[in-house]
C-alpha positions as CSV (number, residue, x, y, z in Angstrom):
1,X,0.0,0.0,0.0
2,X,0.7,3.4,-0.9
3,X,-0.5,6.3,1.4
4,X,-0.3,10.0,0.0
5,X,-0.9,12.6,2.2
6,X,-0.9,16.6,1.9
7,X,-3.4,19.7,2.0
8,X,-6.5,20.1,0.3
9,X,-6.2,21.0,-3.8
10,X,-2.7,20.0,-3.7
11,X,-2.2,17.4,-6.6
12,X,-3.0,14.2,-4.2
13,X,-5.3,12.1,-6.0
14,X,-3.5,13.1,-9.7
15,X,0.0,11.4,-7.9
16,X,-2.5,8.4,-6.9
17,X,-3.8,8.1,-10.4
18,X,-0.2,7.9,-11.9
19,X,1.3,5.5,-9.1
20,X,-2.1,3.9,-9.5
21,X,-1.7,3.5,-13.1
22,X,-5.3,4.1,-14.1
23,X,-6.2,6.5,-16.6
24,X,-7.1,10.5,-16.5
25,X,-10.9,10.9,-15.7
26,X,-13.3,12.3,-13.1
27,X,-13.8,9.3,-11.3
28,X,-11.0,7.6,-8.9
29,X,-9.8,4.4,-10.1
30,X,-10.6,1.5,-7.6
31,X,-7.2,0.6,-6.2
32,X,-7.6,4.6,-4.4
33,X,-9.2,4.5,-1.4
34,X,-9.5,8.2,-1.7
35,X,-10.3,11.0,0.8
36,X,-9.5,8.9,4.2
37,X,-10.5,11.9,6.4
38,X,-13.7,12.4,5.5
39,X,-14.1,8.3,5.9
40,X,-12.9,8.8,9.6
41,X,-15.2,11.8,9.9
42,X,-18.2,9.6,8.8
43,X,-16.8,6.5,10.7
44,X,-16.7,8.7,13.9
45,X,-20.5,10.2,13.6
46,X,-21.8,6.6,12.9
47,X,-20.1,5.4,15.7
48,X,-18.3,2.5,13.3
49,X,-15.1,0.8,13.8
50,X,-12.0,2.6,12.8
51,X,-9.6,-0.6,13.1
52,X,-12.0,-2.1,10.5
53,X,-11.7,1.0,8.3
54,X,-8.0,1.2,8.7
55,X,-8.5,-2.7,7.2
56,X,-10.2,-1.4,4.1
57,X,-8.0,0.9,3.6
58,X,-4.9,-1.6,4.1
59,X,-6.3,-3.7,0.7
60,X,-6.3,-0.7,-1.6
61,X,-3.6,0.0,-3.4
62,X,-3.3,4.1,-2.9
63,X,-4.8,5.9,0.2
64,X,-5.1,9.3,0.4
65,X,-5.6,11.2,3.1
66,X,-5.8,15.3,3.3
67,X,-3.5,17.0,6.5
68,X,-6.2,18.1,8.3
69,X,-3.9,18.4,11.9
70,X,-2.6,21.5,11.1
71,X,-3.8,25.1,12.3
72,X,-6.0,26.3,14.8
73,X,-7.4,23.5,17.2
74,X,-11.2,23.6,16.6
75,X,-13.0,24.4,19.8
76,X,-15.5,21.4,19.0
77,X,-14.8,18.1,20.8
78,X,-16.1,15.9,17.7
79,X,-14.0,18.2,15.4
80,X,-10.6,17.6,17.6
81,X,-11.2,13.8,18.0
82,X,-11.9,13.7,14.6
83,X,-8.6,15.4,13.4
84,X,-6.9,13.0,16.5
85,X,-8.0,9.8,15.1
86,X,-7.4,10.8,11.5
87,X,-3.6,11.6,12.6
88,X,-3.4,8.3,14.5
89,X,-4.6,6.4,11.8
90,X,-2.3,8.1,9.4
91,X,0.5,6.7,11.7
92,X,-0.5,3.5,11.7
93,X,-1.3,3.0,8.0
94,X,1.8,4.9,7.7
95,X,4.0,2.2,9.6
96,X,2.0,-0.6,7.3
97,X,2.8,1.3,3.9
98,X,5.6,0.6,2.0
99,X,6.2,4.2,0.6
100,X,4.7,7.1,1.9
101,X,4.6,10.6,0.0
102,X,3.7,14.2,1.2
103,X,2.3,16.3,-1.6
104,X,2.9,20.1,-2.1
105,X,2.0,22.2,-4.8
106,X,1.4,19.5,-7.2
107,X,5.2,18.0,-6.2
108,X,5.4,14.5,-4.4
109,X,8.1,14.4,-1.5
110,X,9.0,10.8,-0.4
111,X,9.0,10.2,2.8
112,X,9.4,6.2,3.3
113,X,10.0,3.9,0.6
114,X,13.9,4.3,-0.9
115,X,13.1,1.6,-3.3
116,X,10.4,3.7,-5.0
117,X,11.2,7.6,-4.8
């Protein structure tokens, strides 16, 4: 697995498509298990199991996953365990990927995974 992580409209889900291999198009290929935050978000108001989500996302291929940690700490309590879990699930799928990238501006930055950056 492949995680990509970054800020909102920064080139994620493109990098995904190409590491992904599937073609150009409005829909996400099937081997992205894209937009992992809101997942968590939904998870969390449902009252579903993360360690089962964090299992999903473990078979695709690409995850990815908007940096939503940074900034001011919302004064809602759902709002900061939301950003809380998201971070520690980023760890953890983190520790389970074999390469993990940061995209900025459009520009992947690897960080894990020598064999493929």
């Amino acid at each position: 697995m492949i995680l990509v992580v970054g800020g909102a409209g920064q080139g994620k889900l493109r990098f995904a498509r190409e590491l992904s291999g599937s073609a150009d198009g409005d829909a996400p290929d099937a081997a992205i298990f894209d937009k992992l935050h809101l997942a968590v978000r939904d998870c969390l108001r449902e009252g579903g199991d993360l360690s089962a989500l964090a299992e999903k996302a473990l078979q695709s291929r690409v995850v990815v996953c908007d940096e939503i940690g940074c900034g001011i700490v919302p004064l809602d309590r759902e709002e900061r365990r939301w950003r809380e879990e998201t971070g520690r699930l980023c760890q953890a799928l983190a520790r389970e990927a074999e390469t993990v990238y940061r995209v900025v501006c459009g520009i992947p930055v690897c960080l894990k995974g020598e064999s493929r950056c």
